[in-house]
C-alpha positions as CSV (number, residue, x, y, z in Angstrom):
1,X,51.3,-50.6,-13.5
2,X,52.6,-53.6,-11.8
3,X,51.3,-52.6,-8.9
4,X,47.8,-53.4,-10.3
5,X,49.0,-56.8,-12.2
6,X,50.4,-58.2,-8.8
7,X,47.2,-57.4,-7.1
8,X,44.9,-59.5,-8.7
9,X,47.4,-62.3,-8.9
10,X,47.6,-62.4,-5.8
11,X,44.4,-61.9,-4.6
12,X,43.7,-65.3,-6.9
13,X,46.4,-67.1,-5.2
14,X,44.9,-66.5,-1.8
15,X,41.5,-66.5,-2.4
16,X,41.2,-69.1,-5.8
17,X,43.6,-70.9,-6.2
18,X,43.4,-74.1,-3.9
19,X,40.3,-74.1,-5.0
20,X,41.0,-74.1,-8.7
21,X,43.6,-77.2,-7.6
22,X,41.5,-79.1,-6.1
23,X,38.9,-79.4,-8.6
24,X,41.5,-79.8,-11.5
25,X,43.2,-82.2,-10.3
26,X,40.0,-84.0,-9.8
27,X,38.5,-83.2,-13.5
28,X,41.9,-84.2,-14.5
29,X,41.6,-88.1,-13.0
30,X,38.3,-88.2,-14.2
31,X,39.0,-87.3,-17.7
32,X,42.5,-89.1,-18.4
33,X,40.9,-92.8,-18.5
34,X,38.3,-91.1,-21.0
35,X,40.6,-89.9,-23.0
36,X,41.5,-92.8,-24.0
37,X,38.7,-94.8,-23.8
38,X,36.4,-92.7,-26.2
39,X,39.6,-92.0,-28.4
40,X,39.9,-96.4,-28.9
41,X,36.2,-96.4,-29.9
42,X,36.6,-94.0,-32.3
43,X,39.1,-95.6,-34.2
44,X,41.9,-94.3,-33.2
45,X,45.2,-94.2,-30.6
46,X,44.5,-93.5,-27.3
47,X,47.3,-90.9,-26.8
48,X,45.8,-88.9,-29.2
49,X,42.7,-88.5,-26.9
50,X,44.7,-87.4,-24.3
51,X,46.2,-84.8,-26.5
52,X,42.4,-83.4,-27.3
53,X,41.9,-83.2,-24.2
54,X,44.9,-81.0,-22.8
55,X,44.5,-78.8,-26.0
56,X,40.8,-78.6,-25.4
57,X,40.7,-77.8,-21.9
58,X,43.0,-75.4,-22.5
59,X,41.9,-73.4,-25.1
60,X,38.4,-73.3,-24.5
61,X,38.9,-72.6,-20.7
62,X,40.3,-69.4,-21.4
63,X,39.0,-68.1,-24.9
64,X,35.3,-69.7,-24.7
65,X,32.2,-67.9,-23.1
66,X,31.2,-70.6,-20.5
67,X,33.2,-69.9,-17.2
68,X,33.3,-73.5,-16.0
69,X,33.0,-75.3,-19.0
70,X,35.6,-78.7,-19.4
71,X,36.4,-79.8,-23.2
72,X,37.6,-83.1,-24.7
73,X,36.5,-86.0,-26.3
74,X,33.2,-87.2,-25.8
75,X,31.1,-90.1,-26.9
76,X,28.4,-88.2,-28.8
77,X,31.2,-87.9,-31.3
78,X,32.4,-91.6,-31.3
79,X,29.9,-93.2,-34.1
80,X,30.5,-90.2,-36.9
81,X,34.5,-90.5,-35.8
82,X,34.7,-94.0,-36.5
83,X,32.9,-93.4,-39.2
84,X,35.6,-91.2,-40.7
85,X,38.1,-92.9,-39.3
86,X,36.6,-96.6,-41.4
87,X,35.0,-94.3,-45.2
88,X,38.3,-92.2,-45.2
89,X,41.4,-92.9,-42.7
90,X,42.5,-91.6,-39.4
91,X,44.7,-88.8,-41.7
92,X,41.2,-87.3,-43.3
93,X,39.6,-87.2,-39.9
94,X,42.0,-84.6,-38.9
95,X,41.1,-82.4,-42.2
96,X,37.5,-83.2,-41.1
97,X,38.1,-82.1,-37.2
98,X,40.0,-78.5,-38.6
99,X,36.7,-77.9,-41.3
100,X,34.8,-78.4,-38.2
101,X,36.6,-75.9,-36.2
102,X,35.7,-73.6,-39.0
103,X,32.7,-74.0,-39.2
104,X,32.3,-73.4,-35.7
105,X,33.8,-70.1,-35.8
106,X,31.8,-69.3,-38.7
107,X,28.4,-70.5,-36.5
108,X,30.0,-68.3,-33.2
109,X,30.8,-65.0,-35.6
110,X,27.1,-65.4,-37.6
111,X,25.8,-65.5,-34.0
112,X,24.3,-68.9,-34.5
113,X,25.0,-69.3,-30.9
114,X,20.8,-68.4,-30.0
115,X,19.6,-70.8,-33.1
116,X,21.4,-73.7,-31.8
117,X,19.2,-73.7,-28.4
118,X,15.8,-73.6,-30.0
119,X,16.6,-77.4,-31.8
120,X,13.2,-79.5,-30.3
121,X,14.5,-81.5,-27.0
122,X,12.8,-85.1,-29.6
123,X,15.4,-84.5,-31.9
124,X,18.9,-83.7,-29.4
125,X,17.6,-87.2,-26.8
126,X,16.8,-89.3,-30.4
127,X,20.7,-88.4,-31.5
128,X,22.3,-89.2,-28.1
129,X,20.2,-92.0,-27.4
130,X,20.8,-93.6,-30.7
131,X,24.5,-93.3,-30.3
132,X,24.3,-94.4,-26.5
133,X,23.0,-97.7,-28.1
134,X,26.1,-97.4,-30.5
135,X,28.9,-96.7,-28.5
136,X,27.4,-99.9,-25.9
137,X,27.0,-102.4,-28.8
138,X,30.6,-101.4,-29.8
139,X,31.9,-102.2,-26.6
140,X,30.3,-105.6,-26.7
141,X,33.6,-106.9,-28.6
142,X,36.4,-105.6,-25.9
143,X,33.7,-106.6,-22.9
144,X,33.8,-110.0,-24.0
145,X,36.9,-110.4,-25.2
146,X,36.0,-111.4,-29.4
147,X,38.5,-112.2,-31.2
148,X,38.4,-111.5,-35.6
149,X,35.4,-109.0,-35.4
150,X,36.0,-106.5,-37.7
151,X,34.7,-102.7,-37.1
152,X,31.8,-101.9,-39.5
153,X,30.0,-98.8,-39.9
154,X,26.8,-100.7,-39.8
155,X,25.2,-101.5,-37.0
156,X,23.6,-104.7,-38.3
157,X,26.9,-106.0,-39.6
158,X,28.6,-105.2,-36.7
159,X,25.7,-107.4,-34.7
160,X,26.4,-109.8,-37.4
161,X,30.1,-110.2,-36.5
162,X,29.6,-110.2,-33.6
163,X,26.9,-112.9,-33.1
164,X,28.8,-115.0,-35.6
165,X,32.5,-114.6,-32.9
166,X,30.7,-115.5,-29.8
167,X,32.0,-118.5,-29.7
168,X,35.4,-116.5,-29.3
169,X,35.3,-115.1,-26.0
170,X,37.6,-115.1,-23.4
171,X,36.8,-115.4,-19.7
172,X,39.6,-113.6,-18.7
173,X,38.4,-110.5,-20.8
174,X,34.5,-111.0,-18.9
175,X,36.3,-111.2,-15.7
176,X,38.3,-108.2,-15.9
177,X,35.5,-106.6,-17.3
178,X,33.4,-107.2,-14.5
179,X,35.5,-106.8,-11.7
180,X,35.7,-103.0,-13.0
181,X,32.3,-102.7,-13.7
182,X,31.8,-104.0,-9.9
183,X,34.4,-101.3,-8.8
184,X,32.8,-98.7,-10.7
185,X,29.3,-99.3,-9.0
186,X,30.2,-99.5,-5.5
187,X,32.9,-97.0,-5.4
188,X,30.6,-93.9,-5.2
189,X,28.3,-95.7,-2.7
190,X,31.7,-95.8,-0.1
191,X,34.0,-93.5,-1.9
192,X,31.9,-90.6,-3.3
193,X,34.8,-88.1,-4.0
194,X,37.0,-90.6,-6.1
195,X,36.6,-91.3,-9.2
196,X,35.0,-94.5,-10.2
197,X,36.1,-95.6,-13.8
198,X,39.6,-94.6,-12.6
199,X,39.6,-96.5,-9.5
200,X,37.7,-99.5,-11.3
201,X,40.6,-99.4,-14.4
202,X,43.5,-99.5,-11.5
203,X,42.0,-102.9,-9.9
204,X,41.0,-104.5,-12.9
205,X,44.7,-103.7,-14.2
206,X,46.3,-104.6,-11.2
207,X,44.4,-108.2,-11.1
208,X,45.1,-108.4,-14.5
209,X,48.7,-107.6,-14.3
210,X,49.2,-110.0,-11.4
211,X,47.5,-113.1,-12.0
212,X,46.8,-112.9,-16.1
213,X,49.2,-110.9,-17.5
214,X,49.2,-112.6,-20.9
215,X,45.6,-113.6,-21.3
216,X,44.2,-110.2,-22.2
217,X,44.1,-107.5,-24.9
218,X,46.2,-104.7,-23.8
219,X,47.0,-101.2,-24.3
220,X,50.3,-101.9,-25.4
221,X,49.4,-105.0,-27.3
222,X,47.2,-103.3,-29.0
223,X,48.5,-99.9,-29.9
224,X,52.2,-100.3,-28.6
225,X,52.2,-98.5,-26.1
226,X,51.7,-94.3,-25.5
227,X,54.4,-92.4,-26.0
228,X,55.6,-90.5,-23.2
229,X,56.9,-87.4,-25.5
230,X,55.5,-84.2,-26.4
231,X,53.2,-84.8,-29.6
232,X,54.7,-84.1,-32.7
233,X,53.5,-81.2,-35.2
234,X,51.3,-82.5,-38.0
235,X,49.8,-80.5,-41.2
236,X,46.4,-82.1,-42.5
237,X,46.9,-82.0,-45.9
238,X,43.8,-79.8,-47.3
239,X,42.4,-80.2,-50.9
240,X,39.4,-78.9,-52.8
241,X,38.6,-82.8,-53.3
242,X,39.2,-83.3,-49.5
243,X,36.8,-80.2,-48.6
244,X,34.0,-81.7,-50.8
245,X,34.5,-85.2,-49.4
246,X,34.7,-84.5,-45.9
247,X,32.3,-81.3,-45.8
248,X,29.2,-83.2,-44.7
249,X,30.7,-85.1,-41.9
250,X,32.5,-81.9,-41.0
251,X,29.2,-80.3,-40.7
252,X,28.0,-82.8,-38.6
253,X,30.6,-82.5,-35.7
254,X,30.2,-78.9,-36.0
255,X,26.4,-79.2,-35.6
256,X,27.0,-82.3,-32.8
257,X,30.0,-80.2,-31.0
258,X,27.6,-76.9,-30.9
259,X,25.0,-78.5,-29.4
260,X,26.5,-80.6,-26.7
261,X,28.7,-77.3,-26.2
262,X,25.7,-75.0,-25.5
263,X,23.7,-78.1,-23.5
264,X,26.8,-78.5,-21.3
265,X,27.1,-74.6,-20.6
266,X,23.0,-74.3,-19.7
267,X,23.9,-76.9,-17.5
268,X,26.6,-75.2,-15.7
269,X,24.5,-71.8,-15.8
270,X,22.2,-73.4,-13.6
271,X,24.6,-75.0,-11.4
272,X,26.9,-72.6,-11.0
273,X,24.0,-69.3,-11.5
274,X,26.6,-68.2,-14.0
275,X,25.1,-66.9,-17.4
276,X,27.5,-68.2,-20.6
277,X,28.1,-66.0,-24.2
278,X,26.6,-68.7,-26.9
279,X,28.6,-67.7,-29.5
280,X,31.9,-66.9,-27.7
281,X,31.7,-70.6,-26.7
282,X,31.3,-71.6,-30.6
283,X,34.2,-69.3,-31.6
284,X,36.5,-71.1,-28.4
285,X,35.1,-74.7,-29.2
286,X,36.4,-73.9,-32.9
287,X,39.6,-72.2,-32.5
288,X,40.3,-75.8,-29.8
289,X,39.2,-77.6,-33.1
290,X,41.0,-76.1,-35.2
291,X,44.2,-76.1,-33.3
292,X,44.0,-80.2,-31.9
293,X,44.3,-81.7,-35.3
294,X,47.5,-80.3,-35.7
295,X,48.7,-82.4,-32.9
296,X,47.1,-85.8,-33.9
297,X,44.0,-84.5,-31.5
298,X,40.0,-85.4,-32.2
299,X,37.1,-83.4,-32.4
300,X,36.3,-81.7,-28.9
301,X,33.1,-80.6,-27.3
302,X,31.7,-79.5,-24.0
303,X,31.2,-82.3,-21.6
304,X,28.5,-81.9,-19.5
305,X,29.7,-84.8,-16.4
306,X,33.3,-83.3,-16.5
307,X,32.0,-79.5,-16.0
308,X,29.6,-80.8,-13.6
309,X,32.5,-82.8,-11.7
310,X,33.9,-79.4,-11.9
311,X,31.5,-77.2,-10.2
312,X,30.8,-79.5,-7.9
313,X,34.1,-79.9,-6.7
314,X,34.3,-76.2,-6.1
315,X,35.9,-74.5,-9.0
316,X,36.3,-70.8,-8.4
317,X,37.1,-69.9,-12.0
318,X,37.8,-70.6,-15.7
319,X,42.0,-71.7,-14.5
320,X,40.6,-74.8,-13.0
321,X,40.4,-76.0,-15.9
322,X,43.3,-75.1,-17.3
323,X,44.7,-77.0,-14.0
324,X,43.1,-80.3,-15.5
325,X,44.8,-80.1,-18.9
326,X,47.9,-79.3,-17.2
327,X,47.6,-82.0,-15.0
328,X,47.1,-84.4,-17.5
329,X,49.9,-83.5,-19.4
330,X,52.2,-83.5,-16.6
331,X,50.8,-87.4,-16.3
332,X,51.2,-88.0,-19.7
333,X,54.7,-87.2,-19.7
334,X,55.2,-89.4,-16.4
335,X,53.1,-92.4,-16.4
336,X,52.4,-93.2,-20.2
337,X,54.5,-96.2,-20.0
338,X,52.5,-98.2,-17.4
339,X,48.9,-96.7,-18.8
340,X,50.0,-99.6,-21.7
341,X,49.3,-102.0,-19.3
342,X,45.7,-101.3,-19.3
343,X,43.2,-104.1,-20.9
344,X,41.1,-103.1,-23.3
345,X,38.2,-104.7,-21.3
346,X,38.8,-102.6,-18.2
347,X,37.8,-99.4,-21.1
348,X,34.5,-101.5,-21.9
349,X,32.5,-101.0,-18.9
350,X,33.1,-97.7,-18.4
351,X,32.3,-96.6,-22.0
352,X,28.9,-98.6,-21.3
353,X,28.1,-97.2,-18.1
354,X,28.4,-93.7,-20.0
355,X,26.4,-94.3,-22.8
356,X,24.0,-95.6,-20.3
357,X,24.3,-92.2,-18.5
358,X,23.6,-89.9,-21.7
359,X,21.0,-92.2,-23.0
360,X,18.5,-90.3,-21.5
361,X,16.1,-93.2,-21.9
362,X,13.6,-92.1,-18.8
363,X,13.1,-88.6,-21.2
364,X,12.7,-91.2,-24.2
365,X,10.0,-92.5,-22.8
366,X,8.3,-89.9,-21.5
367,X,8.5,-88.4,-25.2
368,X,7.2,-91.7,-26.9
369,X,4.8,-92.2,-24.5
370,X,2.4,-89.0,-25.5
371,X,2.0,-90.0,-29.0
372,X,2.4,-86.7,-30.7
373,X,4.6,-85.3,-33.6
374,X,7.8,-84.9,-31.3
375,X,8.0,-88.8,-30.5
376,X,7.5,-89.5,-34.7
377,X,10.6,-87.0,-34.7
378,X,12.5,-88.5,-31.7
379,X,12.0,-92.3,-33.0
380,X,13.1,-91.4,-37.0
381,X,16.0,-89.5,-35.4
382,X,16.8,-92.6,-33.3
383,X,16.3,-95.1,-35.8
384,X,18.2,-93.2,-38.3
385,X,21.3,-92.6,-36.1
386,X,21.4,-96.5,-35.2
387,X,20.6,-98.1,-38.3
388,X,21.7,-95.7,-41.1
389,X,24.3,-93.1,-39.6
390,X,24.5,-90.1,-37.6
391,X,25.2,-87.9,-40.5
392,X,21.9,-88.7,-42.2
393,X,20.3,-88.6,-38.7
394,X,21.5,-85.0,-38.2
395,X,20.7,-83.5,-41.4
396,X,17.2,-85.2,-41.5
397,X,16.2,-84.4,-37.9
398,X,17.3,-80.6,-38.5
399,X,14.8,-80.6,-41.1
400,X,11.9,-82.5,-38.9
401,X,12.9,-79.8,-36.5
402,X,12.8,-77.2,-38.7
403,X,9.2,-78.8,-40.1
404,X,7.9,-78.8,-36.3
405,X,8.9,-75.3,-35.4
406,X,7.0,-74.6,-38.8
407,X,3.5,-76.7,-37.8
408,X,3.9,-74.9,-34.3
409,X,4.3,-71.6,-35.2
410,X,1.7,-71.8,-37.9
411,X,-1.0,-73.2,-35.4
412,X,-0.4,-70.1,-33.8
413,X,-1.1,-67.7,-36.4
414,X,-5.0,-66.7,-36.0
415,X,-7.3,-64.6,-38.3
416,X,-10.4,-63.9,-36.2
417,X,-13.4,-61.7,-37.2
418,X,-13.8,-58.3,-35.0
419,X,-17.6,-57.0,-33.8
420,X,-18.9,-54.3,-31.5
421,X,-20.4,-55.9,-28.7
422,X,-23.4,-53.9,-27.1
423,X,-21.1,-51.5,-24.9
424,X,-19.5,-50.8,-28.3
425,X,-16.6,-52.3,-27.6
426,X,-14.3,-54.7,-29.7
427,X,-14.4,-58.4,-29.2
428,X,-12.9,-60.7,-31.5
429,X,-15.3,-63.7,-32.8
430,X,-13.8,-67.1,-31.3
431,X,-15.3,-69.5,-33.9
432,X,-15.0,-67.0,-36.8
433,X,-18.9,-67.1,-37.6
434,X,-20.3,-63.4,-36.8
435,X,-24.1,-63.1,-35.9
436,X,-25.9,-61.5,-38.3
437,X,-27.2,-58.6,-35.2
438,X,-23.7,-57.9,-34.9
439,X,-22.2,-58.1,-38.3
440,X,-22.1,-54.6,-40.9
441,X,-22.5,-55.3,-44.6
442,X,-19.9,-52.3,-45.4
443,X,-17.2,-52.5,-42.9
444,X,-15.5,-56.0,-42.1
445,X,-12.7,-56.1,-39.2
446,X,-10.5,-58.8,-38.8
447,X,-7.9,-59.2,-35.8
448,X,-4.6,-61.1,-37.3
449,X,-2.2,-62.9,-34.4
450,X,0.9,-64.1,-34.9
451,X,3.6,-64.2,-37.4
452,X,3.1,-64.3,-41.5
453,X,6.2,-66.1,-42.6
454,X,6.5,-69.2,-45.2
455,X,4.9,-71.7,-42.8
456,X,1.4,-69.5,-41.8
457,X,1.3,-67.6,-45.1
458,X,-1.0,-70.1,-47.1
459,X,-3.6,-70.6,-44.2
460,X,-3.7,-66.9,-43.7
461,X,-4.6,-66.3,-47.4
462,X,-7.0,-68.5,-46.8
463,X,-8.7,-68.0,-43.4
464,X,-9.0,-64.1,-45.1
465,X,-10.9,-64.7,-48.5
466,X,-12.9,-67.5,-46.8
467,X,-14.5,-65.0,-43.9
468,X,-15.3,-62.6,-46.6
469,X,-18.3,-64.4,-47.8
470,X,-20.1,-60.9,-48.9
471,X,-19.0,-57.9,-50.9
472,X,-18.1,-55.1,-47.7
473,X,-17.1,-52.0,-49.3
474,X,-14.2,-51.9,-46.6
475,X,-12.2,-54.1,-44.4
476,X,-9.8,-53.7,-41.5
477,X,-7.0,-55.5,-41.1
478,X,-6.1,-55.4,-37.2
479,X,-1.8,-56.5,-37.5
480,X,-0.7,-55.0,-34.0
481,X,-0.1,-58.6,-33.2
482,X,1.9,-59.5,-36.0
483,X,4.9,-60.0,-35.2
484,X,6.9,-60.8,-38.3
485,X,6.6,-60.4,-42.0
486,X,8.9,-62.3,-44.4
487,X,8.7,-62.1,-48.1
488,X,6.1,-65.0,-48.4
489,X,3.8,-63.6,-45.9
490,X,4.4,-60.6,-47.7
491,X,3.5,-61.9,-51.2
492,X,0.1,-63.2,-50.1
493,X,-0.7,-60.5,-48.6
494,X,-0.2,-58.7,-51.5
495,X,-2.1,-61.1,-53.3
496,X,-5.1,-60.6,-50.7
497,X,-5.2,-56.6,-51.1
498,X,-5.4,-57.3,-55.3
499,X,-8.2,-59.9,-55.2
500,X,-10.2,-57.4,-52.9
501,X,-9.5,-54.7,-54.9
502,X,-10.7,-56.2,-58.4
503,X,-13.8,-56.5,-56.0
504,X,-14.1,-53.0,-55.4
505,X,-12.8,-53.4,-51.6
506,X,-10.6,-50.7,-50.1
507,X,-8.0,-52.0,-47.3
508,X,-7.3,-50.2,-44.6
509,X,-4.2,-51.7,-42.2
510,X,-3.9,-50.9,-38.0
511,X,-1.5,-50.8,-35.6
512,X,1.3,-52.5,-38.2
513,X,4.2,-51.5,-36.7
514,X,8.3,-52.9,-36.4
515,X,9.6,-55.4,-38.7
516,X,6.4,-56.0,-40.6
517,X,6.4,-52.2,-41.7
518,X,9.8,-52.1,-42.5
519,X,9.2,-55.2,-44.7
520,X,6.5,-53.7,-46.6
521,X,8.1,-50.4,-46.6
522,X,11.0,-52.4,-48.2
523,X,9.3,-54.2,-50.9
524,X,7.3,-51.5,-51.8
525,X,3.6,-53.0,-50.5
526,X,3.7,-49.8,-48.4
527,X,3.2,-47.4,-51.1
528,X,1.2,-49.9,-53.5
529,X,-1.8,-49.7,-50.8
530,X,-0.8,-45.6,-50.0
531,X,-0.1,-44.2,-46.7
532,X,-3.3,-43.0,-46.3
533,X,-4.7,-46.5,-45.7
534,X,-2.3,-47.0,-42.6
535,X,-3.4,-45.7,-39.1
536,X,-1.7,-46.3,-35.4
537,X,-4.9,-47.7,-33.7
538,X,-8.4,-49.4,-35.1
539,X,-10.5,-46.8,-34.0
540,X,-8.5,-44.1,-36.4
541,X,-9.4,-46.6,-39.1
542,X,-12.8,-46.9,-38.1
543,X,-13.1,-43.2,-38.2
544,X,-11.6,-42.9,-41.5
545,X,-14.1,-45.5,-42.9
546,X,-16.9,-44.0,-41.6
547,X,-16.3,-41.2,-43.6
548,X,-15.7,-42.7,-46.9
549,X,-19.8,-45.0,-46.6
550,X,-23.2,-43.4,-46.8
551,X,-24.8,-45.2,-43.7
552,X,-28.4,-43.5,-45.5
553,X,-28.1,-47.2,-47.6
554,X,-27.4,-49.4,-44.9
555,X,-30.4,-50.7,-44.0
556,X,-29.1,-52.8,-41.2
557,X,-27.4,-49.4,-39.3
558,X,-31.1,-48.2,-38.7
559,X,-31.8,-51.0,-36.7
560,X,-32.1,-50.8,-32.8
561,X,-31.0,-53.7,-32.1
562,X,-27.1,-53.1,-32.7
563,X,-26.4,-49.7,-34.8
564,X,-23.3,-50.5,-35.6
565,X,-21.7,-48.5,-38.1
566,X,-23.7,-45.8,-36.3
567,X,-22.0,-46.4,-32.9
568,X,-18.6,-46.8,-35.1
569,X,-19.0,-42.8,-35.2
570,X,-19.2,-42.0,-32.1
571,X,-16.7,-44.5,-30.1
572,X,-14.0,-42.7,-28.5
573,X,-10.5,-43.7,-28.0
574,X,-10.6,-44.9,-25.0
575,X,-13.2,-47.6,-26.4
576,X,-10.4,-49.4,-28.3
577,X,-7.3,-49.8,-25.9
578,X,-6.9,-53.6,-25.5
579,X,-5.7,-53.2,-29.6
580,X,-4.0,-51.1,-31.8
């Protein structure tokens, strides 16, 4: 039994593991100055990004379903964190962070995992890009060195302040800020394995520190410092009022986290040609939530440039990861005293250079540029995030997503006449008027496609009793390409089969098959029209309506040109195998 532990181990150490150290230490300089920069734009200590991201990395590393996948703090997070952070107090955003590590679970167990990658690409590039514009016009204040601007939750009256404290900037602040900007820029064109917004906040601090030391907003001005200790144990204090108050924006970073989760993983599936479990990420990216508040720690998500930084720099498996967070830890413990030293302004550029980066604005332009229903959804979700707040813009652009899957689905859902064409066989009528040569006054065929559910329901009903414009003593109803029944499709079917039978019209159903018969097996529609009236391909209901018409009274079956109900007879199986 040992025998097989110490194999594997070692087989990792020889084969993985320099590997795994290379590209965590690398993930882990890349994500330490991020730490703290998105956790001081959200509101809150900068240590207490740096303990989201050990805990995140971590956990998620080894009990999510992505194999490459780096947590932390992001800044898709930072406008509905400050948010919290301003409405409620840094204490209730930790209650908010653990409801929305339940929630994830709940998504991950429900397996809500699938549902979360069919939200419209308009609506996921008009949330980031509105808080890309967010996150820069926040940085604005520490960029330019403002002094009495107050943090607002609005954008306008945080444009406000900040156009009425221009007059308060400091030059040392602009040049800081720059010269890391500068360094951020060129470093990849001569140093493309280090890390730029590291290597930019070590110059800019070092100028800093040795020609201006007191003319700039530090770290340790600022925050006092980061404690170089292990962080201390802390229990969010959880109420029924607190649940109520904080559910919605709870929801909202479960929603946000789940989404940049799952976009991160694609990502790294098609890097890496690994293929990620949905909701095993959901269930890891929750149980990381649920555990980092305890510690002080934000909400964590998948980042999509660390996990890239991560492939690329050769990862072998999940324990690189792990690597990082330990690594950072490890510098936490060591180097938290001089990371005080840090000016605010050095954090500036490099939170603007990222929500440049995940603005996606090429994509936004695209998208606006076709004029269609998408860029009406990507501009409200946009303006909505920006101007209102990402709350409302999440809960309103689910439901514009959830209204365009609707419109597409239901332009999909067809009801087309079916004739005999002159070799007897069946051909669906593309603009739903059928020549009178080829049309029978007792038998009416009708080909449905697609699903019947809420959204394609009303204009099936209607499409049905509008083709019926005379009194057939029978009709066929082709469904082998129905694909789904719900219980509104259900209903007006229902109501179809009563009008036509108040009209003396039997209805006879082929090729239903799946979820659609076990829905009208269910609600009892199955029985109501009777088992006889159900057959496996058209031509068995063909057969079966020939039987039940006298074709002596059809006048039109006696002529030559197109002896349809005649010919109906006498087709053979074989006629009728393009459709059930």
């Amino acid at each position: 039994m040992n025998r097989a532990i110490r194999i594997p181990i070692k087989r990792y150490f020889t084969r993985c593991f320099k590997r795994d150290l290379v590209s965590g230490l690398t993930v882990g300089v890349v994500s330490l100055p991020l730490a703290m920069a998105f956790a001081i734009a959200s509101g809150v200590k900068p240590e207490y990004g740096i303990y989201t991201t050990i805990i995140a990395a971590c956990l998620v590393a080894l009990l999510g379903g992505t194999k490459f996948q780096v947590s932390g703090p992001t800044g898709a997070f930072i406008p509905i964190l400050l948010s919290i952070v301003l409405t409620y107090g840094y204490e209730n955003l930790l209650v908010a962070g653990f409801l929305s590590g339940l929630l994830l679970i709940a998504m991950g167990l429900l397996g809500m995992g699938s549902l979360i990658k069919f939200i419209p690409r308009s609506v996921t590039i008009g949330f980031t890009a509105g808080i890309a514009v967010t996150i820069f016009t926040g940085q604005i204040v520490n960029f330019l060195g403002l002094s009495g601007v107050e943090r607002h939750e609005s954008f306008i009256a945080t444009m406000r302040d900040i156009g009425a404290h221009l007059y308060t900037a400091n030059i040392y602040s602009v040049i800081t800020a720059s010269i890391c900007l500068a360094v951020i820029l060129i470093t990849p064109r001569f140093f493309p394995r280090l890390p730029g917004a590291l290597i930019g906040i070590l110059v800019s601090t070092a100028v800093t520190t040795i020609f201006y030391p007191h003319e700039v907003t530090t770290i340790a001005s600022a925050f006092g410092g980061i404690p170089s200790g292990l962080p201390q144990l802390i229990i969010p204090e959880v109420s029924i009022d607190k649940i109520e108050q904080l559910f919605q924006p709870a929801l909202t970073i479960a929603i946000l986290g789940a989404i940049e989760s799952l976009l991160s993983a694609v990502v790294a599936d098609g890097m890496a040609g690994t293929q990620h479990n949905s909701n095993k990420e959901l269930i890891g990216q929750g149980i990381a939530n649920l555990v980092s508040p305890l510690f002080g720690g934000i909400p964590a998500t998948g980042a999509i440039a660390r996990t890239a930084t991560n492939i690329k720099t050769g990862a072998a498996t999940r324990y690189s990861v792990v690597i990082s967070g330990i690594f950072v830890f490890f510098t936490l413990l060591l180097l938290a005293p001089y990371a005080g030293l840090i000016p605010l302004s050095s954090m500036a550029p490099v939170l603007m250079l990222v929500s440049y980066n995940m603005s996606e604005h090429q994509a936004f332009a695209d998208i606006v540029r076709v004029r269609t229903f998408s860029s009406v959804v990507l501009l409200i979700s946009f303006v909505l995030t920006v101007f209102v707040n990402l709350t409302i813009a999440v809960e309103v652009g689910l439901l514009l997503a959830m209204m365009l899957f609707v419109k597409r689905m239901s332009e999909i859902t067809a009801v087309k006449p079916v004739v005999f064409d002159r070799s007897s066989n069946l051909i669906e009528v593309v603009d739903d008027e059928v020549p009178e040569e080829y049309s029978c006054p007792q038998i009416s065929i009708y080909s449905i496609d697609g699903p019947l559910f809420f959204g394609a329901a009303q204009m099936f009903s209607q499409s049905v009793m509008k083709m019926i414009n005379y009194e057939p003593s029978i009709i066929i109803l082709r469904m082998s390409k129905v694909s789904i029944i719900d219980i509104t499709g259900e209903n007006h079917l229902r109501k179809i089969i009563e009008r036509l039978r108040i009209r003396k019209i039997t209805v006879l159903i082929a090729g239903l098959q799946g979820q659609p018969k076990k829905k009208l097996e269910t609600t009892g529609l199955y029985d109501d029209i009777g088992e006889n009236h159900f057959f496996p391909h058209t031509i068995n209901a063909i057969d079966y309506a020939m039987k039940q018409i006298d074709t002596r009274h059809c006048s039109r079956c006696q002529k030559d040109v197109f002896q349809q109900c005649v010919l109906a007879g006498k087709i053979q199986h074989g006629a009728d195998k393009s459709s059930k």
